[in-house]
N, C-alpha and C positions, 0 to 999 in steps of 0.2 A: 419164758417170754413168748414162743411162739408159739406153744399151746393157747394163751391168752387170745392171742393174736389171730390162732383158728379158729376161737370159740365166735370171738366178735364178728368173725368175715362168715361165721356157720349161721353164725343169728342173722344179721345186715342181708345175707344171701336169701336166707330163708321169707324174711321179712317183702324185700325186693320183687322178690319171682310170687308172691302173693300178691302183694298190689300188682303186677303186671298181670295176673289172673283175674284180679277183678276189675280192670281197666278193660281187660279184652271184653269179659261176661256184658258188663253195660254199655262197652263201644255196640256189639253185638244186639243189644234190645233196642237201641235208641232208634227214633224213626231218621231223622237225620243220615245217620248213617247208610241206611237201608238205600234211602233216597240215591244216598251218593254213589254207594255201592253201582249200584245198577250204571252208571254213567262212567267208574271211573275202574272196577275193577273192585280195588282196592281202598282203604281208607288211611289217612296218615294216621290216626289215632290208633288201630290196630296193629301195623306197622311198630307204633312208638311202646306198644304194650307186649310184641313181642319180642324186643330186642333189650326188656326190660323183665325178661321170664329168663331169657336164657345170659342174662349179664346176672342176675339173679340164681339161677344153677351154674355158673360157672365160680360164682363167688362160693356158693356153698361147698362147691364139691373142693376148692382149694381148700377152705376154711377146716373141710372135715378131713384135707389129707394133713395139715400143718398140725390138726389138734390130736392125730392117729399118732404124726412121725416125732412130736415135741417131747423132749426130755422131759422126764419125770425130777421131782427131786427126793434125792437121796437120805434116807433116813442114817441116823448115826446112832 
């Protein structure tokens, strides 16, 4: 069960921190942004892209120690 349960939080994780990679790439190109940039610093979009990179590695890297530490089942 918790191998299961690391593989899904390994994928959702891995999946996650990819869309938050490419939410950053096009927050990045837009002119918009650029615009705002310059006035504000910072953008809430890249902000919301990177707290979705690293909720995204943090999912993974649980998901890969649950699916490492998860019981095997025993052959008879």
């Amino acid at each position: 069960m918790k191998r299961t349960i690391g593989l899904i939080l390994l994928v959702a994780g891995i999946a996650v921190g990819a869309y938050g990679g490419y939410e950053y790439y096009s927050a990045q190109q837009s002119l918009k942004n650029k615009i705002t940039k310059v006035f504000t610093g910072t953008t809430k979009v890249e902000q919301q892209s990177v707290y979705l990179m690293i909720g995204g590695g943090a999912a993974a890297l649980l998901g890969l120690g649950l699916t490492l530490t998860g019981k095997t089942p025993r052959r008879r």
